[in-house]
N, C-alpha and C positions, 0 to 999 in steps of 0.2 A: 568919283567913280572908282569901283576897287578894279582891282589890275586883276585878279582871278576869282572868278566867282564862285560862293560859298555855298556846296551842296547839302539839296535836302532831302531828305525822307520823310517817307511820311508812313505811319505808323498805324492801321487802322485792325478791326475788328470787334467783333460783337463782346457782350459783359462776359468776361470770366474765362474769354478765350488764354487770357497769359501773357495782355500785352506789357502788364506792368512785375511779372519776374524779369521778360524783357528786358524794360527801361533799367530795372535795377541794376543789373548784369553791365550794361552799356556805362551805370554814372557810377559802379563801384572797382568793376574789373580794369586792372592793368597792363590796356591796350595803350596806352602810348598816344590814343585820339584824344586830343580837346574838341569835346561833341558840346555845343547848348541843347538841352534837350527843352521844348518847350510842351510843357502841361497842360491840357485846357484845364481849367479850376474846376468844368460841370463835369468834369470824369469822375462816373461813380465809385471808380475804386482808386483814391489818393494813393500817390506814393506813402509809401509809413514814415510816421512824422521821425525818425529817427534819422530818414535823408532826408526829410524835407521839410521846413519850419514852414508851419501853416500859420501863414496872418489874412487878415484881411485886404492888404492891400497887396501892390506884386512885390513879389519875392524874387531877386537873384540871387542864387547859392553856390557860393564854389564848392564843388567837389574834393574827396581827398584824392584822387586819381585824376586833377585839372579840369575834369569836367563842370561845366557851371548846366543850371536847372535855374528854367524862371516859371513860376504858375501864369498863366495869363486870365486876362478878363476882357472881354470882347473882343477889339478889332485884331484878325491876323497880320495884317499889312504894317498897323503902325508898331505890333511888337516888332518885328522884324525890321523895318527901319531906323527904331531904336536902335536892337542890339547890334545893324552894321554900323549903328554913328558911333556908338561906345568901342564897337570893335574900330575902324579908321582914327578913333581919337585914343588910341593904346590902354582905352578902359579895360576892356575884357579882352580875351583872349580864346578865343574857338576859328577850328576849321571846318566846320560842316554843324549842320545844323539836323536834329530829329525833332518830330511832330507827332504827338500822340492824339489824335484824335477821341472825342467821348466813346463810347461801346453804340452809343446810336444814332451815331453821326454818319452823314452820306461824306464821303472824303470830297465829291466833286467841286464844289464850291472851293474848298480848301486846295486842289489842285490849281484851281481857276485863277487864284490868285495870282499866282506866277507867271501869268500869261496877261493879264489884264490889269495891272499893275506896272508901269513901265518902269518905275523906282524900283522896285522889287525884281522887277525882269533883268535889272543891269546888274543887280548888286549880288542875285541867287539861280543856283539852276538846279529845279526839282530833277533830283536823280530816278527815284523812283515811290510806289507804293506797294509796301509790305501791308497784305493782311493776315491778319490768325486767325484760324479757324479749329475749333474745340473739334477733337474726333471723336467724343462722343454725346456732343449734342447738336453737332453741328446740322447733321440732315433737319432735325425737328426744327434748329433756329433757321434756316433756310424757307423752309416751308411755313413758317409763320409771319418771319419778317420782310420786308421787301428792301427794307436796309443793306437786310446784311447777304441779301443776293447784288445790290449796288457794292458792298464792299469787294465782294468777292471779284464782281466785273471789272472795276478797276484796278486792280491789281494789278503786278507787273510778277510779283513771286506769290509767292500763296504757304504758309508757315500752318503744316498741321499740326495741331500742339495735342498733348495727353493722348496719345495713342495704344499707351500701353492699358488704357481701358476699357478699348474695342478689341475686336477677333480680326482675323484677316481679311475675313469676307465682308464686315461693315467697313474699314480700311480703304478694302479698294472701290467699294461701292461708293464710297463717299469721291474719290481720287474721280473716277469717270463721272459721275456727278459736275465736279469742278470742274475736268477738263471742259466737259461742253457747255460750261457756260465761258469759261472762258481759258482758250487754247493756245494764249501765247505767255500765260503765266508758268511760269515751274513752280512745280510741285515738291517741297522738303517735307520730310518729318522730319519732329524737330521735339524733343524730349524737354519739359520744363525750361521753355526759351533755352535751351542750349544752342542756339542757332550760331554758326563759326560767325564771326565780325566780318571778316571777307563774303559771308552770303547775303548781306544787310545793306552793304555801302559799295557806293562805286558799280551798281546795278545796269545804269546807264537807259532805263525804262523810257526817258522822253525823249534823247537822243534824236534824231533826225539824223538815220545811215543806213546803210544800205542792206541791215541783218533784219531782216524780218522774226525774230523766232517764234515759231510755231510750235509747239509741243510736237514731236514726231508721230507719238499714238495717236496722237487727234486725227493727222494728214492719213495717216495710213487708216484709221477706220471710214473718214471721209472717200478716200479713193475703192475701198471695195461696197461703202455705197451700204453696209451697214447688214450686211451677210457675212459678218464676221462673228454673229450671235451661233453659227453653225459649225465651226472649228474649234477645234484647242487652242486653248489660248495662255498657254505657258508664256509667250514670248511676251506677253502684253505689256507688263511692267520693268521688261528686261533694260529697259532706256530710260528708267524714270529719270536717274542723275544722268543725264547725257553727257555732260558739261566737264562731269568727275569722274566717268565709267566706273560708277559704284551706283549702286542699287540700292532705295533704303529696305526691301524686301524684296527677296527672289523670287525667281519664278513660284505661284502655288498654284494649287487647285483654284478656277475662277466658276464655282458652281454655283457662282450668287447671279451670273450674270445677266441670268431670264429676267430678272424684277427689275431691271433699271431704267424704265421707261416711264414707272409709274411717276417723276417727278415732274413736274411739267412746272419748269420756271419760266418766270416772266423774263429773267435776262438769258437772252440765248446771245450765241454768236453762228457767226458763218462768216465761210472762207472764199472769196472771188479768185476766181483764173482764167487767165487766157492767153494763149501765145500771139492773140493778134493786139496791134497798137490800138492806143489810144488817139481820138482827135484832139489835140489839147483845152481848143472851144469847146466842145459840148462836152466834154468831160466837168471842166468848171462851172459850166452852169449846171449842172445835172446835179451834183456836189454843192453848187449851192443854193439848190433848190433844195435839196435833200435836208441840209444844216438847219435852214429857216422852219421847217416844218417837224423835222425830226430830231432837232439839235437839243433838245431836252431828256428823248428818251437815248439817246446815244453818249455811250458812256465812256467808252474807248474807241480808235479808227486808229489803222495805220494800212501804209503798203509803200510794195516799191513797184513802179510803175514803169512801163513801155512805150515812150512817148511816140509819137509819129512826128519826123522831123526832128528830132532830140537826140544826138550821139552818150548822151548821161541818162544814166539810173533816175527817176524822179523819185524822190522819198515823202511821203506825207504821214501826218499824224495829226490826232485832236481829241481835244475834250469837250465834250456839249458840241457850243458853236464854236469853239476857239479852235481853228485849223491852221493847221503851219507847212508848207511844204521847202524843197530843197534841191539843189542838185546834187549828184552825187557823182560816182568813177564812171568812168566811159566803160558802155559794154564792150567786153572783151571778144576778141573774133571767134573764140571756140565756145563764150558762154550761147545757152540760149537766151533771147530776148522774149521774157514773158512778164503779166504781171500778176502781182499776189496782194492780194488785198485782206483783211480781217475785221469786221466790225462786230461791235458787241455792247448791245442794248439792251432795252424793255420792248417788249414787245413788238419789235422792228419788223415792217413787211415785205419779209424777205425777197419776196420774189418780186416787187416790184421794183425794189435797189435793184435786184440782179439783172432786172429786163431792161432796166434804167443804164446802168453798169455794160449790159450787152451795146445797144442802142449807141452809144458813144465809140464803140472799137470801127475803126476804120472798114 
């Protein structure tokens, strides 16, 4: 059993989103990280054989900047086992691990790993999932693929790459797009994978704590209930970088905003609240009645909760079926005790969670 466990990323988006300038970036640049970066072999677009020696069978390559690259071929679980044995036996040498996933690959599975693996659970802890998303194909690959609305669902950050080949108004149309399908990812642009190394790692996406983040825009369009189509809307992108009070675009004209309804994705999400507790029983059953029936088309969950009887924050999170909860600080005397829930599926029926979700509050 290793003494600190080796974080992962995972790396996903559609073909030709940018995920392998990316990767390049990560296994040539002089960050001071020994990253394993692990290749699926069926990714349509190989690293270029000048970093990467293509054979047939698996390849570990050291990098000139310490990073080591292995192509893989089938099972994720046993590469990764591997590379902790080699790493424990002073073979290789890496701290943290990244995953690229193919262009049309669902990441879920590949997340699921780390949860249902108990080798793999002790030895790694998925940090989070980066997807890229092209800005200027991305609406049309959304609307075609149901992939790459899975990719975007899971997500923990959302990397808009080539933006300098849309207008302002396809930009943001895409950004609210995203957001509502999925509102607790941040939103970068991000220029020819320029993305900073600190926005990639160390994300903290599976975490089980007490920070719920929601996109801001999201909650605030949510609370006026979507009569916001009737105001100026200078302010709307005024928070996109919350995080860095920097903006990657300032306030503009948002006169695109009438047309944004026509997309009707199969992954939506919604946001539960309420200041009254929860009963701890039928909260669990309800959840996992929900899991059993709905644990396929549910793609991300989290919240932090207001237990009844409970002096602690309850935190949950999950993938599919795989659901984790936790405790967390004691509510403070001056906080209010509410809870904030976020799910985000396929086709999820909303309002019957919600009734389900109400039904359970004390």
């Amino acid at each position: 059993m290793a003494n600190t466990m080796i974080p992962v990323t995972i790396l996903t988006g559609f073909l030709g989103s940018g995920k392998t300038t990316l990767l390049k970036r990560i296994l040539n640049e002089k960050h001071g990280m020994k990253i394993a970066v692990i290749e699926n072999e069926f990714g349509e677009e190989n690293i270029d054989n000048e970093i990467l020696v293509q054979d047939t069978g698996e390849q570990i390559i050291q990098m000139s900047n310490g990073c080591i690259c292995c192509t893989i071929r089938g099972d994720l679980a046993r590469v990764l086992g591997d590379l902790a044995a080699q790493k424990q036996e002073g073979k290789l040498d890496f701290d943290r691990v990244v995953i690229e996933t193919t262009g049309l690959a669902n990441p879920g599975p590949v997340a699921q790993t780390f949860f249902m693996d108990n080798q793999i659970a002790d030895e790694f802890l998925l940090d989070a999932i980066i997807t890229l998303v092209d800005a200027k194909h991305g609406n049309h690959q959304l609307d075609e693929h149901e992939v790459v609305q899975r990719q975007v669902g899971f997500a923990d950050r959302l990397f808009v790459t080539k933006s300098d080949l849309v207008d302002e108004a396809a930009l943001g149309d895409l950004r609210h797009r995203l957001l509502h399908m999925n509102p607790k990812a941040q939103i970068r642009v991000v220029n020819f994978g320029e993305a900073d190394i600190k926005e990639i790692f160390d994300l903290r996406g599976f975490n089980l704590n007490a920070k719920l983040e929601i996109d801001p825009e999201f909650l605030a369009e949510d609370d006026h209930d979507h009569a916001h189509h009737d105001h100026d809307h200078d302010h709307d992108h005024a928070n996109c970088d919350h995080d860095h009070g920097q903006c990657d675009h300032q306030g503009h004209d948002h006169g695109h905003h009438h047309h944004h309804a026509h997309h009707d994705d199969k992954i939506k999400s919604f946001v539960f609240r309420s200041d009254r507790p929860f009963d701890p029983n039928k909260l669990e059953d309800f959840l996992g009645g929900i899991l059993q029936i709905y644990g396929e088309r549910l793609l991300r969950y989290k919240g932090v909760l207001y237990m009844k009887g409970v002096d602690r924050k309850v935190v949950f999170q999950g993938v599919h079926q795989m659901m984790g909860s936790d405790l967390a600080a004691k509510w403070q005397p001056i906080e209010k005790k509410t809870n904030k829930m976020v799910f985000i599926g396929i086709d999820l029926p909303h309002d019957l969670i919600t009734d389900g979700l109400e039904a359970c509050l004390v």
